[in-house]
N, C-alpha and C positions, 0 to 999 in steps of 0.2 A: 504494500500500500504506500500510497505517495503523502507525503504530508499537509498537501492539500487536500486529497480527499477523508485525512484525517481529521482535518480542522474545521471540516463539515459537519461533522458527529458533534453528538452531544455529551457531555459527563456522564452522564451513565452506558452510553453506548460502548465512549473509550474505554470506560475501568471494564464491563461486559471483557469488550471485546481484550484487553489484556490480560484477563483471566483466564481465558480460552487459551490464547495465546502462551501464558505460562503455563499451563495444563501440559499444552502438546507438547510445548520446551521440556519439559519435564519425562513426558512420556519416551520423546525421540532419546533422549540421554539416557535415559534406562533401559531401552533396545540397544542405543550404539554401545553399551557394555558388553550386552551378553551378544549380538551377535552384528552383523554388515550390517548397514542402512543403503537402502536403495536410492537415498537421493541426501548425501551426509552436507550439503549444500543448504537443507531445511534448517538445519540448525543456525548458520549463520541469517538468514532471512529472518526468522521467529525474533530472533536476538537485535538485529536492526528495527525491525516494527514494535519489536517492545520501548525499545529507545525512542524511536520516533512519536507514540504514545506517550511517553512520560515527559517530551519534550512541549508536546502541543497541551498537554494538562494542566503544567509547571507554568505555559504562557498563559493561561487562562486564569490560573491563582497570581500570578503578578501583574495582570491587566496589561501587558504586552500584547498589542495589537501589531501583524507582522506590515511590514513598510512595503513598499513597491520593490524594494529591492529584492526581499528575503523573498517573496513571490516567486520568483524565478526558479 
C-alpha cells in the first residue's frame, strides 16, 4: 500500500488494518523457522506497510498535515 492510499483510511481502519498486518508478520516468521516460504519477500513488505501505518497515525496525532511536497 502506498501512503497515500493510507492517508485515506480512517483511525480505526489503520490500527484494523495493522493488526492484520502484525498477525500475518507474525505468522510468516513462524513458518520461515520451521520451514521455506514461498514468497520470503512478504516479510519485508508487511514490515514496510507496518511503518508506513504508524507513520500516517503519528501524522495524525501531531496534526501534520503532508505539504505539496511530501505528496509526491
Amino acid at each position: 500500500m502506498t501512503a497515500r492510499e493510507l492517508r485515506e483510511l480512517t483511525e480505526a481502519e489503520l490500527t484494523e488494518k495493522a493488526r492484520a498486518f502484525r498477525e500475518e508478520l507474525f505468522k510468516l516468521r513462524l513458518r520461515a523457522s520451521v520451514t521455506q516460504l514461498e514468497n520470503p519477500m512478504r516479510i519485508r513488505v508487511l514490515r514496510r506497510d507496518l511503518a508506513r501505518i504508524a507513520t500516517v497515525l503519528l501524522e495524525r496525532v501531531r496534526g501534520a498535515a503532508p505539504t505539496e511536497g511530501e505528496k509526491a
